[in-house]
C-alpha positions in Angstrom: 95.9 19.7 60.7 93.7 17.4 63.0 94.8 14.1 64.5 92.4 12.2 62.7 93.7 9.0 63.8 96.0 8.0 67.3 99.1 7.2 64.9 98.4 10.0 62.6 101.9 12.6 62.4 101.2 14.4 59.5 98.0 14.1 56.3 98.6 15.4 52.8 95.8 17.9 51.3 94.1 15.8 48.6 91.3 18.1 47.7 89.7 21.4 48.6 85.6 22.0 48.5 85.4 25.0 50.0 87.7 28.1 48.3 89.1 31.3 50.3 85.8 33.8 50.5 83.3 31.3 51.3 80.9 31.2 54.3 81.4 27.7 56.1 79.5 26.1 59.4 81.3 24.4 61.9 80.8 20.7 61.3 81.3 21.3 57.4 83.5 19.5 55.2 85.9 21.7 53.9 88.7 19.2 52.6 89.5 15.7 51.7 93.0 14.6 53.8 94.9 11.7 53.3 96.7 10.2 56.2 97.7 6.2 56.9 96.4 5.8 53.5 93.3 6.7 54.3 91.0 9.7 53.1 89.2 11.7 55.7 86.9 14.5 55.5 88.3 17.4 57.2 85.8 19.7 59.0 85.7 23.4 59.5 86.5 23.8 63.4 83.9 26.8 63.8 81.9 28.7 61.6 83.1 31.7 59.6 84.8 32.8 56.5 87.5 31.0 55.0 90.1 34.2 54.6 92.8 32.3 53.6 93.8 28.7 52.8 97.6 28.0 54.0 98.0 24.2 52.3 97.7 23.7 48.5 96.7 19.9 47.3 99.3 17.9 47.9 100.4 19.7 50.4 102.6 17.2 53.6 101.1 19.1 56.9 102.2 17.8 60.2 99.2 17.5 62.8 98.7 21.0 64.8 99.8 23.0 62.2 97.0 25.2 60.6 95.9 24.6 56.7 93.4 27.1 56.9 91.9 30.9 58.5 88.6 30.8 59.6 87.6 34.3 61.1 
């Protein structure tokens, strides 16, 4: 999970766009996360295949932790 904000500790997985299997481009929106009661667009952090998604929606993940593999 990015810091998408200075205050942010932690965002909760409020949709998925891309599924295990597909071909994403850095840059992409792969998520929707909700953090300080805001949504943000979460972006794939380099281009790949998403091999395995590691947060369902609604999903709590502190900031650092992975929600995704991209290989």
């Amino acid at each position: 999970m990015p810091r998408m904000d200075p205050e942010m500790k932690e965002g909760r997985v409020v949709e998925w766009l891309k599924k295990e299997g597909d071909v994403v481009k850095e840059g992409e929106v792969i998520a929707r996360v909700e953090a300080e009661k805001v949504v943000f667009d979460l972006e794939a952090p380099k281009s790949g295949v998403i091999k395995k998604i590691l947060a369902n929606v609604g999903d709590v993940v502190p900031v650092g932790k992975p929600v995704a593999i991209i290989e």
